[in-house]
C-alpha positions as CSV (number, residue, x, y, z in Angstrom):
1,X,70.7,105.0,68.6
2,X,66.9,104.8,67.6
3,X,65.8,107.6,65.7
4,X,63.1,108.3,67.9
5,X,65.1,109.2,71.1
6,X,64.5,113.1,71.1
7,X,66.4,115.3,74.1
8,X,64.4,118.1,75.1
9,X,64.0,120.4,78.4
10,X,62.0,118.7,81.2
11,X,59.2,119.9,83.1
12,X,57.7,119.5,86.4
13,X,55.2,116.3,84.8
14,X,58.8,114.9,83.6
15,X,60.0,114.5,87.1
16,X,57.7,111.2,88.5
17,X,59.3,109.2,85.5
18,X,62.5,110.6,85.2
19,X,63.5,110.1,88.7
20,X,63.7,106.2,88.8
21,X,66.0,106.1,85.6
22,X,68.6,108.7,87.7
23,X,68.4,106.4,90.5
24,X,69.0,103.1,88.6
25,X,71.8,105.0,86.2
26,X,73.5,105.4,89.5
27,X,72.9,103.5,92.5
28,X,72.3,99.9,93.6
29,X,72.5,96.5,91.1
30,X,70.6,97.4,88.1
31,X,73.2,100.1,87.7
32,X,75.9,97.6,87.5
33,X,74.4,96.2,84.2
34,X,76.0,100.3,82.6
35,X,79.3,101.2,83.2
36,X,78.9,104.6,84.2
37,X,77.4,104.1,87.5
38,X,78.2,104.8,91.0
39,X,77.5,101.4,93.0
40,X,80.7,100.3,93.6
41,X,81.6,103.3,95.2
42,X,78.6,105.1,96.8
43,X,74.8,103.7,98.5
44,X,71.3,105.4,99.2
45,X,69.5,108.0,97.2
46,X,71.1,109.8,94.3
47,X,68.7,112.6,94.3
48,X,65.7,113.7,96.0
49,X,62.1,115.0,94.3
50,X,62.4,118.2,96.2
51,X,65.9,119.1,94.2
52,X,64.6,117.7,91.1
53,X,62.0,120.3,91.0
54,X,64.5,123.2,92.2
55,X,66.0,122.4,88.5
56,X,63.4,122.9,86.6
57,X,62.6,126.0,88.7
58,X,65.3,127.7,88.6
59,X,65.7,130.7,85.7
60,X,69.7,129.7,85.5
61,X,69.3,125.9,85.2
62,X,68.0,123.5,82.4
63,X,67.2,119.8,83.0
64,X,67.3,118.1,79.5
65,X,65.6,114.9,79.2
66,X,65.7,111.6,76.7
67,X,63.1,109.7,75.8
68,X,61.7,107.4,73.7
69,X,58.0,108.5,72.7
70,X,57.5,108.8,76.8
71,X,59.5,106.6,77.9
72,X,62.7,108.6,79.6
73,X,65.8,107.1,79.0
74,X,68.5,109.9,80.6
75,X,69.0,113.3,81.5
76,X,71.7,116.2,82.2
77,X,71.5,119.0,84.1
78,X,73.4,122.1,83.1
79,X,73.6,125.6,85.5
80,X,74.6,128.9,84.3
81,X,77.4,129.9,86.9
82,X,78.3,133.2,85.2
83,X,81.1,134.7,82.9
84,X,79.7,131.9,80.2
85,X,80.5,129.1,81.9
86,X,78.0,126.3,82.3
87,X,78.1,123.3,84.8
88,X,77.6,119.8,83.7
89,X,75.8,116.9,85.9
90,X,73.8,114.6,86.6
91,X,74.3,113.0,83.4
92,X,73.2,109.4,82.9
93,X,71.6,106.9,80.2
94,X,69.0,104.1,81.6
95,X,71.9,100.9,82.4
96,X,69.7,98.9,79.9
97,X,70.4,101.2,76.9
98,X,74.0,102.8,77.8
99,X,76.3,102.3,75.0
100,X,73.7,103.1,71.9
101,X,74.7,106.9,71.3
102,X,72.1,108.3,73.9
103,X,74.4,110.2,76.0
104,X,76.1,111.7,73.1
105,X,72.8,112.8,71.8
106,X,72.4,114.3,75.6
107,X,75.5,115.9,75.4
108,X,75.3,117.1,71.6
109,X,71.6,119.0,73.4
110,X,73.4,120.5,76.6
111,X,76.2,121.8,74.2
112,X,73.5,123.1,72.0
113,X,71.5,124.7,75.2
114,X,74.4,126.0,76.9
115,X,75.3,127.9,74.5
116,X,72.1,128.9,72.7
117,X,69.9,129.4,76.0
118,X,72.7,129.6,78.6
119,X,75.3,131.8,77.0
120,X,78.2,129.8,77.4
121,X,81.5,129.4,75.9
122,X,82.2,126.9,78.0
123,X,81.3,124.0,80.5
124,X,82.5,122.5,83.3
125,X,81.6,119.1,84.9
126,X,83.6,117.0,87.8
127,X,83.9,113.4,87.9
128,X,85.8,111.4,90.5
129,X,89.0,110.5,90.6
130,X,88.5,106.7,90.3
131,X,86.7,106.9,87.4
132,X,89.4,106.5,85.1
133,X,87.1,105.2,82.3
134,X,84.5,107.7,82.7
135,X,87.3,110.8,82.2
136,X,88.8,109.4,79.0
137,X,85.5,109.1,77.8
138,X,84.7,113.0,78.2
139,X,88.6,113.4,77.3
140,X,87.7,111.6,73.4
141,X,84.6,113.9,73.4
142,X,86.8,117.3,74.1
143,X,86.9,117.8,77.2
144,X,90.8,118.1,79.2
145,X,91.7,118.3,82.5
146,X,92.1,122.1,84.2
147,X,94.3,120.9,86.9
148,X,91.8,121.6,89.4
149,X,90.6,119.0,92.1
150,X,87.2,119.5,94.3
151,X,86.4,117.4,97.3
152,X,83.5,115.1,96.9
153,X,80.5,116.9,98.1
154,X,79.9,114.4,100.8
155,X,82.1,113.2,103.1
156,X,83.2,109.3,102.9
157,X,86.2,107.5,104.7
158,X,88.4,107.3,103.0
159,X,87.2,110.3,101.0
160,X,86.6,111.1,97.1
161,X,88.2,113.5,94.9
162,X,86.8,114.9,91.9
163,X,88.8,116.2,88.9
164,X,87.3,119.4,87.1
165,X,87.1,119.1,83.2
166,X,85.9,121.4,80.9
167,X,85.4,122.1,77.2
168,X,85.1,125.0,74.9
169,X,82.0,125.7,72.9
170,X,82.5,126.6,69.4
């Protein structure tokens, strides 16, 4: 990773330029080029201005952004849900610079938020099913498998499953 990535909390002004790097980390052909993406499986808009801004205005949320001098290169949202647990999503790394040690500098910063701003002990993310590749990556970065299975949040034929991971802040 270049030393000049820096993760930090995003703010309204972030949200123009951070946007477009979401929606290529998940959706459509240039997120083939990564391997975290979404294409294969899901189409359309990944997220919407108007929720973007609901993160970064709400008290109990962070939206932590990457970038390179300003040039954004990922993001992960994190949401105090109580009892010092924190949730995980949204996170992604521009497909053109996945695999460089930006996402575990994002997720070394939402460890470090969630606890230090967030209270948590913990944190919780989902990840589909499928994505068998994506879970043993959080699995070799401590997270493990509670058992518990969510439905997708939107409804697909034949429909998505999400497993529920979490890991223990020390």
């Amino acid at each position: 990773m270049d030393q000049c990535v820096t993760v930090r909390i995003a703010t309204a002004g972030d949200l123009p330029r951070l946007r477009p790097v979401i929606e290529r980390a998940y959706r459509g052909d240039s997120a083939r080029q990564g391997w975290t993406h979404e294409a294969d499986l899901l189409s359309g808009e990944r997220i919407d201005d108007a929720t973007l801004r609901a993160m970064v205005d709400d008290p109990d949320h962070r939206l932590l952004i990457a970038e390179e001098g300003s040039v954004p290169l990922g993001c992960v949202s994190l949401t105090a849900r109580g009892e010092g647990l924190v949730y995980l999503g949204l996170l992604c790394v521009d497909p053109t610079r996945q695999a460089g040690g930006i996402g575990k500098a994002i997720m070394a910063a939402a460890e470090r938020v969630s606890r230090d701003a967030l209270n948590a002990d913990r944190i919780e993310m989902t990840v589909i099913d499928s994505r068998a590749e994506l879970i043993a990556y959080y699995e070799r970065r401590g997270f493990v498998r509670t058992g518990e299975r969510r439905p997708f949040p939107i409804m697909l034929d034949p429909p998505l499953g999400m497993v529920v991971l979490e890991k223990a802040l020390g």
